[in-house]
ZAMARGU-4260 file (C-alpha; in steps of 0.2 Angstrom, whole numbers, plus 5000, padded with zeros to 4 digits):
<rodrens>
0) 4793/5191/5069 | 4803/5195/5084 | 4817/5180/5089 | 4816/5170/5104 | 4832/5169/5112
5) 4839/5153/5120 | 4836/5158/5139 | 4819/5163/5133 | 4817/5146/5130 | 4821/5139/5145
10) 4808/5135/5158 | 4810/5147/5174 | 4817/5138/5186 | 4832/5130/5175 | 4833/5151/5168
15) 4835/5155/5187 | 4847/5139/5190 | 4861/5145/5176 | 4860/5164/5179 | 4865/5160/5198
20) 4880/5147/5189 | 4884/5162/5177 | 4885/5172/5193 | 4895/5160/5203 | 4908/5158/5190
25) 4907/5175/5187 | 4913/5180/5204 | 4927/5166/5202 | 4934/5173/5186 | 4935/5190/5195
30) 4945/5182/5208 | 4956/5174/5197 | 4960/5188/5188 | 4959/5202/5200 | 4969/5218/5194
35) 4975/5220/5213 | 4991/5225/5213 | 5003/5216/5222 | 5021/5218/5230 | 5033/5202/5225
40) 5049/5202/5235 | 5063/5189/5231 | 5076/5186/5243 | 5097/5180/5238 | 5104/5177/5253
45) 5123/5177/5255 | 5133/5178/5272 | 5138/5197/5272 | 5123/5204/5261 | 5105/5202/5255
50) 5100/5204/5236 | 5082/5210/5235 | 5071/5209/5219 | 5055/5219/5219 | 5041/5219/5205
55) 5023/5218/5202 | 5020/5210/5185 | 5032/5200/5174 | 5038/5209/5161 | 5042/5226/5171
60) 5060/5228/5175 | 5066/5223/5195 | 5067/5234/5207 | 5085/5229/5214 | 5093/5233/5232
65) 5106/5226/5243 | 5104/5228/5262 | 5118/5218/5276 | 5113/5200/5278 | 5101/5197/5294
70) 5097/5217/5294 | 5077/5214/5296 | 5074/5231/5300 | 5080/5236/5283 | 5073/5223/5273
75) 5058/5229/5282 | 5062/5248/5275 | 5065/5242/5258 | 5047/5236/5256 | 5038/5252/5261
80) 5050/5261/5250 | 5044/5249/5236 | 5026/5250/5239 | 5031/5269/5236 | 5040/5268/5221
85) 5028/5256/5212 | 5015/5267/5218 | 5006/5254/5228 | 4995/5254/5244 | 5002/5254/5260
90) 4993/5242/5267 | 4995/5230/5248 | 5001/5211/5249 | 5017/5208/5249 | 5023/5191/5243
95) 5039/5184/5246 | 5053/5170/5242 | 5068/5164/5247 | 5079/5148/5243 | 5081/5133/5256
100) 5100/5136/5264 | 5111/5138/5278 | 5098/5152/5287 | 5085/5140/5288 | 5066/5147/5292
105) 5070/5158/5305 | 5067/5173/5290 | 5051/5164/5284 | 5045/5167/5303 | 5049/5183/5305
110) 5041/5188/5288 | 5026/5179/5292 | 5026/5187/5308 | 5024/5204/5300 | 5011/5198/5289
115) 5021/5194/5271 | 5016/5179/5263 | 5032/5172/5262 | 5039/5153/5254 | 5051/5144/5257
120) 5059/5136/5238 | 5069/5119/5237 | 5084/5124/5226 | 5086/5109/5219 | 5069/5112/5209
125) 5073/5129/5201 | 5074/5128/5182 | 5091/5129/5174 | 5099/5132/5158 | 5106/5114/5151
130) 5118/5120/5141 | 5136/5118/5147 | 5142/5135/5152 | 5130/5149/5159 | 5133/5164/5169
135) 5126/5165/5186 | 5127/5181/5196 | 5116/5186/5211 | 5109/5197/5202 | 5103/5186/5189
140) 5096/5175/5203 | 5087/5188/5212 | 5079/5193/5195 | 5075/5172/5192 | 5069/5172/5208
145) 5057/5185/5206 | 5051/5179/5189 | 5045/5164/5196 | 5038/5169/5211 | 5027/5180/5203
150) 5023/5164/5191 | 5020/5154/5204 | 5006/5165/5213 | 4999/5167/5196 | 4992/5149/5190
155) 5008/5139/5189 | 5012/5131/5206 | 5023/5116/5200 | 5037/5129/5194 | 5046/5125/5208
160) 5044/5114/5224 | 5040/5123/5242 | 5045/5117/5256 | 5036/5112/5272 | 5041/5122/5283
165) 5042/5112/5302 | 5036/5120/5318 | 5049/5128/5331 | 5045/5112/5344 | 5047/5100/5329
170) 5063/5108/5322 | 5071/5107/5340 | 5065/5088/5343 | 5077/5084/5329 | 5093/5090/5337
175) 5094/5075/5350 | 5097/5061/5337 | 5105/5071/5323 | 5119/5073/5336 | 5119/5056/5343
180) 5122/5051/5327 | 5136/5066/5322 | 5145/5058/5338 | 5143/5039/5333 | 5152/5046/5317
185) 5166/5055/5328 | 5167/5037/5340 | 5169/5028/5325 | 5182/5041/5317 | 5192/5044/5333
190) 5194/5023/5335 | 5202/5021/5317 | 5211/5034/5319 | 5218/5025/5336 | 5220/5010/5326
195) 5228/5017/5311 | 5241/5026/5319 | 5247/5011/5330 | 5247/5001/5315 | 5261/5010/5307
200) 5272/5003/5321 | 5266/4986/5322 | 5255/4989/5337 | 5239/4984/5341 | 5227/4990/5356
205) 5209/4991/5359 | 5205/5008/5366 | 5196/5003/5382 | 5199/5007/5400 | 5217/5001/5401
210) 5221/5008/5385 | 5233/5020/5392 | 5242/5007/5400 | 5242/4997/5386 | 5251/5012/5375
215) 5266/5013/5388 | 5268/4997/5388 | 5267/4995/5370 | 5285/4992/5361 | 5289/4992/5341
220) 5297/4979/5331 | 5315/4983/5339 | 5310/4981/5356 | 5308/5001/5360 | 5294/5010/5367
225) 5283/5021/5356 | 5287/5036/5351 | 5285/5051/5362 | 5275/5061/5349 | 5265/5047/5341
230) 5262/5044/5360 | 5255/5059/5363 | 5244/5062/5348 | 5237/5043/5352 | 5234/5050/5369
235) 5225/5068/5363 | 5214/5055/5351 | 5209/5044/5365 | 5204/5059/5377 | 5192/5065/5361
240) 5185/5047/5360 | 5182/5046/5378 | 5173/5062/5377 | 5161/5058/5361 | 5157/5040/5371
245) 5152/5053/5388 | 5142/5065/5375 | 5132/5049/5368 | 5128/5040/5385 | 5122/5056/5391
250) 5109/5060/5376 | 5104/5041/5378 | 5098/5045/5394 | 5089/5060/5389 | 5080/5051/5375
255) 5077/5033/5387 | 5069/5046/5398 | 5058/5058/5389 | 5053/5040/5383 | 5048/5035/5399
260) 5039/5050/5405 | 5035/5064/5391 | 5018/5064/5387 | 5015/5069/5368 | 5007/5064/5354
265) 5026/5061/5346 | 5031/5052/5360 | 5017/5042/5359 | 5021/5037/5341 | 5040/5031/5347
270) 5031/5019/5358 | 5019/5013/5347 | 5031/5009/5335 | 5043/5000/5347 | 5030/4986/5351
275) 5035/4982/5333 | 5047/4966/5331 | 5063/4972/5326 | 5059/4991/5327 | 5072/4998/5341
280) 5073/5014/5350 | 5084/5021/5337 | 5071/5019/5323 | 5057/5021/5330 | 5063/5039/5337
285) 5071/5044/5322 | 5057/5041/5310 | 5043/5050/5322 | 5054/5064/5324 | 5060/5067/5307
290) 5041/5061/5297 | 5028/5055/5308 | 5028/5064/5322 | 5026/5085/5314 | 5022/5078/5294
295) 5004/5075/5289 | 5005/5062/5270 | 4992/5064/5259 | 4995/5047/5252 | 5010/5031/5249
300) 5020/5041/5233 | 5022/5057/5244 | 5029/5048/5258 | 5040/5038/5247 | 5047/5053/5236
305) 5051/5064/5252 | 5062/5051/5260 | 5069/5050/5243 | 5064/5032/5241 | 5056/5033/5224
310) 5062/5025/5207 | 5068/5039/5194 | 5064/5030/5176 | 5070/5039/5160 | 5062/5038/5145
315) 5064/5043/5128 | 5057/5036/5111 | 5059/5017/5112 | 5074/5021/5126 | 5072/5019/5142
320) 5081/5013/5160 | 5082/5015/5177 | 5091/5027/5187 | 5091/5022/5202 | 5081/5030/5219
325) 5079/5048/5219 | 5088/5052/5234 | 5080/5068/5236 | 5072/5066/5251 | 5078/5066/5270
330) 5092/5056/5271 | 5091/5052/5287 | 5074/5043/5288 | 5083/5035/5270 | 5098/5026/5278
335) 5085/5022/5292 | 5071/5015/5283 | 5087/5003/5273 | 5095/4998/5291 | 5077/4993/5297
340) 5073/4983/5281 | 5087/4972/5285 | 5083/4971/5303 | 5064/4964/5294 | 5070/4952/5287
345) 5078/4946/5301 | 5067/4948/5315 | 5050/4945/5302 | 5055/4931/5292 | 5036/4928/5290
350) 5029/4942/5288 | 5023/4948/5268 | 5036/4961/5264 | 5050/4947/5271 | 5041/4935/5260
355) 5041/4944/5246 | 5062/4949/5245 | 5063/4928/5245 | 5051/4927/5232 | 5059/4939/5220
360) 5078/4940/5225 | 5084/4924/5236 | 5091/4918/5220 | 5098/4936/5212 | 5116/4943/5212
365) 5121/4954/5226 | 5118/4970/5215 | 5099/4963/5216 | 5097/4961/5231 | 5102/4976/5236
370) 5091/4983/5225 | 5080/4973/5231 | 5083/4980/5251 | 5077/4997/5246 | 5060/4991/5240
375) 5058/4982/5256 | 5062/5000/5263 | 5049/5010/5255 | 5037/4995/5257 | 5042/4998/5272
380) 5039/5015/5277 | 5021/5015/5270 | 5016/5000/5281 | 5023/5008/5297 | 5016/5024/5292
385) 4998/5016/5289 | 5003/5006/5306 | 5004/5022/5314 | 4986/5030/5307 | 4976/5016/5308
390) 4983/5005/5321 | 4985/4988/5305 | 4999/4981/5308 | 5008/4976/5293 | 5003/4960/5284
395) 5009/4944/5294 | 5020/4955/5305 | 5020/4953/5324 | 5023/4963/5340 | 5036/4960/5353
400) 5036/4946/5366 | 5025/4950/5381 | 5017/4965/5372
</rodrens>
């Protein structure tokens, strides 16, 4: 007697249901596993020259070149001469990678520009040897670099972490308050400087508008007047000081107006979270500018482990403690977020997150409590950051007077 086989019996309409399945995943398997061949081009960028890597599987030896740093058109040479050697198409893929550095993303948007699918790697997350001593050439780099790109567009997409790359608009909206705050740093430098080089006679000024007056004016312990060259170098270092203060009032007005009149979704966002008690113009700008304003969060953990705000446990066997916060996020929006979670608790002593740090660290050490600070910070960040989608306040927080 002649077997019936199982799909003989299946009724007819379920027979027809699984041989379109079959079919589907058919069509997804030879996706998956498409025998396409592709170009994979890793990029070791150094100041006077390029180290490329070319290769289309793993296990094949790297086509290795060297062309002068920021010499596109060659780069660009390089690749057809590849597609040639490795006897691909012209028109194949190309695939590209390069580690997060000094040149930025202007090299990811030219090589998108001309069509390579280009990444952007966090060096930080490349894979290491742990033993003591290793050698580390460019070569060697180039050759890793490669390896793992080609690893990473064949399944493995957590062998490194790629970096979100910003718009040209949102890139150049971070220059005004990174250099306000480079120039608080140069105000605050140039003052102890002042201070510490009077000191060493005995002398102490407050570098204001009379403070020139002041320094000739100005005598040692003996009774005589300073001495001509510390004179002059306190001088040079008040003319800088005076200068940065210039600098700083002039991009405050810049920021107080594009406030006032720019009409933008990010600007928008810094208004918004200046009706907020204890949020000031600083803050507010800052965090849209670096995070809320170009960045959309899938969810609270990705917010927190890109301003470097999560915790970093280590465990092994029945070991285990805390390290401490990552850190390995923007550190701007980090010693933003920490500033502003002191200013909560000022300025939102009823509010839940200001609540809670009493509840848990009014009575701890001071090594608590700043421990403490920080997960008010990330707290924090997610509330203002929900604030911001949805428009819900944080829990028991409240707006500005008049608002």
């Amino acid at each position: 007697m002649q077997e019936i086989g199982e799909a003989d019996q299946l009724p007819y309409t379920e027979l027809r249901v699984n041989q379109a399945q079959e079919g589907t995943m058919g069509a997804v398997r030879e996706r998956e596993y498409s025998t396409e061949k592709k170009l994979y081009v890793a990029l070791e960028l150094g100041q006077t020259t390029w180290k490329l890597g070319f290769g289309t599987a793993l296990g094949r030896p790297a086509r290795r070149r060297t062309v002068a740093a920021r010499d596109v058109v060659a780069l660009q040479k390089e690749i057809h001469r590849a597609k040639e050697k490795l006897g691909l198409a012209y028109a194949a893929s190309v695939y590209s990678c390069y580690e997060a550095g000094l040149d930025a993303f202007w090299i990811h948007r030219y090589l998108v520009a001309h069509d390579v699918k280009n990444v952007v790697v966090d060096s930080a997350s490349i894979e290491v040897n742990r033993r003591s001593k290793q050698t580390k050439t460019d070569r060697l780099d180039v050759e890793k670099l490669l390896r793992m790109l080609i690893r990473y567009h064949n399944g493995e997409p957590e062998v490194w972490h790629v970096v979100h790359v910003p718009s040209v608009a949102a890139e150049d909206g971070r220059h005004l308050h990174r250099q306000l705050c480079t120039f608080r740093h140069d105000r605050n430098r140039h003052t102890n400087r002042i201070w510490g080089l009077l000191a060493t006679q005995g002398v102490r000024l407050k570098p204001d508008k009379d403070f020139l007056e002041g320094v000739k004016q100005a005598r040692c312990w003996d009774g005589q007047p300073l001495p001509p060259g510390l004179r002059r170098r306190v001088e040079r270092e008040y003319a800088q000081l005076r200068a940065v203060k210039a600098q700083i009032a002039e991009l405050k007005r810049q920021r107080k107006h594009q406030i006032a009149t720019r009409q933008s979704r990010e600007v928008e966002m810094v208004r918004q979270l200046m009706l907020v008690r204890g949020i000031g113009v600083n803050g507010a700008w800052l965090l849209v500018m670096e995070f809320f304003g170009w960045r959309d969060f899938r969810n609270r953990r990705e917010l927190g482990a890109l301003a470097g705000l999560t915790p970093t446990p280590y465990q092994s066997g029945s070991s285990y403690r805390e390290q401490g916060i990552s850190k390995a996020g923007n550190r701007w929006v980090r010693a933003m977020m920490v500033e502003l979670a002191w200013c909560w608790l000022r300025y939102q002593p009823e509010s839940g997150l200001a609540q809670w740090y009493r509840q848990n660290y009014d009575q701890a050490g001071r090594r608590e409590r700043k421990t403490g600070i920080v997960a008010v910070a990330r707290k924090l960040l997610i509330a203002l950051w929900r604030y911001l989608e949805t428009g819900a306040l944080p829990p028991n927080a409240v707006l500005k007077p008049g608002v």
